[in-house]
Structures are given as structure tokens and as C-alpha cells.
C-alpha positions in Angstrom: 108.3 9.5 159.5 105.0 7.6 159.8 103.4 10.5 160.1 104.3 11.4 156.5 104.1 8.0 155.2 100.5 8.2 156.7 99.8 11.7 155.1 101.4 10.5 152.0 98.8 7.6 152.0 96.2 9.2 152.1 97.0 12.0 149.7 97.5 9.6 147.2 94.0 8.0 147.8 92.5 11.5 147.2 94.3 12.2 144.6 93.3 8.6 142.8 89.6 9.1 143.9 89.0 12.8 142.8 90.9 11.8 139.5 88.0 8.9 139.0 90.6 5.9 138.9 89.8 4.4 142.0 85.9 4.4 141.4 86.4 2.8 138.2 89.3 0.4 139.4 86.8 -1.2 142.0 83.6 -0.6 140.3 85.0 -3.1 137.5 84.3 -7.3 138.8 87.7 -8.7 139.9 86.4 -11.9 137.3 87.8 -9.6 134.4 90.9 -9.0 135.6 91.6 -12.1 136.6 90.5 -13.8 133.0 92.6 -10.9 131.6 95.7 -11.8 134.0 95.0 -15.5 132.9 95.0 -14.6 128.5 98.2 -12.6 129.3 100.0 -15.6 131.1 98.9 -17.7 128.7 100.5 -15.6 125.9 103.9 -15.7 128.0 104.0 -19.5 129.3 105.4 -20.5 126.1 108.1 -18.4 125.7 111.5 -20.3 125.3 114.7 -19.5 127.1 117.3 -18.2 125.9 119.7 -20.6 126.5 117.7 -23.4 127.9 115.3 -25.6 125.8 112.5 -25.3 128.3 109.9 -22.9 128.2 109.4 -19.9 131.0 106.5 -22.2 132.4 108.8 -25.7 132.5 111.8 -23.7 134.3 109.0 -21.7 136.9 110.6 -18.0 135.6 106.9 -17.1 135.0 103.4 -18.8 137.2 99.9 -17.8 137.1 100.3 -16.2 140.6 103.1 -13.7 138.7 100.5 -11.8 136.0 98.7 -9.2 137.6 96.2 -7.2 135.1 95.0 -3.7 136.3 92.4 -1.7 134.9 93.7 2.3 134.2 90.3 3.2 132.4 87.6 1.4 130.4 90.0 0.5 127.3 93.0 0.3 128.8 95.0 -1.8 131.4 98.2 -1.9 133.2 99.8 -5.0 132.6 102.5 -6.2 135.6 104.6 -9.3 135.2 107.0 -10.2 138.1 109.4 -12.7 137.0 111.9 -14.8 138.9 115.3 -15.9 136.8 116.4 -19.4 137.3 119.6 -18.2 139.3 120.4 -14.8 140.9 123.0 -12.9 138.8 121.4 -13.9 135.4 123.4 -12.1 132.8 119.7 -12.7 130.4 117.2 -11.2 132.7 116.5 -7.7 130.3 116.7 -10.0 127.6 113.8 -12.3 128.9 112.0 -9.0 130.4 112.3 -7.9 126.6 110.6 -11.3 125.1 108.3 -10.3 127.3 107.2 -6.7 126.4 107.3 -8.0 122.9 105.4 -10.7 123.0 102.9 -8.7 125.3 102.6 -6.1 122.2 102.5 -8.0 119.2 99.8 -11.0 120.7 97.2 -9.3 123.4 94.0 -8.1 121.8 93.5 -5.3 124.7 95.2 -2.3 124.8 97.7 -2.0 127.7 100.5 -0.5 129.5 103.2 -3.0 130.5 106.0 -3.5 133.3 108.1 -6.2 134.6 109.7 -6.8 137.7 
């Protein structure tokens, strides 16, 4: 099994390198994609809960540490979002992944792929 996982591994570094993603990924100073990472979290801080009068910020759903901003090519980015709901079996998780994604699409000024987790 680790053998695969191993061959796997490195079959998917090929592939990324030969296909010029990777060059371009590191090539590119991590300073942008951390300003980027910072302009989307600001766009999403102030979202309000959906049954709370706090903001994703106030109620710690969303942090700085949870944007992560990827570069795909030289216009676009993949945008990742990992947010925590205040409890477990939240029945308004999609719903807040959704004011996300929306939010994300009508406000960022770059051109991006999104995903939450």
C-alpha cells in the first residue's frame, strides 16, 4: 500500500510539473497569495449568521488562518475556505458555505475557482 501511495505521489508531481502548474505555482512570491488570502477574508469576515446577530468573524466560523488562495495560472486562482460551524450537527452549514460562494463571486476583483470545507 505505501508503495502505491508512494508511486501515486510521485505520478502526480509529474504530471503537475510536465503540465507547467507547479513551475508557475512556486515561481509566483508566496506575498501574493497571502495579500490575496487576506482581501478574500476580508470580503467574508463580515458576513452575518444566519440565526445569530454576530458576524462569521465575532462567532470564530471563519479566521485568517482558514483562507488559503492558490494560484491555477496567471489570471486565475483557486480559492479554499475551511470553515468551522459554531456546533457540530449545524443544520445551516451549506447555507453559510453558500453566503460564502456568493459573496466570493459577486465582491472579489480576481477571477477564481472556489471551495469550502
Amino acid at each position: 500500500m505505501e508503495r502505491v501511495s508512494g508511486l501515486l505521489s510521485w505520478t502526480l508531481s509529474r504530471v503537475l510539473w510536465l503540465s507547467g502548474l507547479f513551475e508557475r505555482g512556486t515561481a509566483r512570491q508566496p506575498r501574493i497569495m497571502e495579500e490575496k488570502a487576506l482581501e478574500v477574508y476580508d470580503l467574508i469576515r463580515t458576513i452575518r449568521d444566519p440565526e445569530k446577530p454576530n458576524t462569521l468573524e465575532e462567532l470564530e466560523v471563519v479566521t485568517e488562518s482558514c483562507v488559503e488562495v492558490q494560484e491555477i495560472n496567471e489570471e486565475d486562482y483557486l480559492v479554499i475556505i475551511r470553515f468551522t460551524p459554531t456546533v457540530p450537527h449545524c443544520s445551516l452549514a451549506t447555507l453559510i458555505g453558500l453566503c460564502l460562494r456568493v459573496k466570493l463571486q459577486r465582491c472579489l476583483p480576481f477571477k477564481h475557482k472556489s471551495t469550502s470545507r
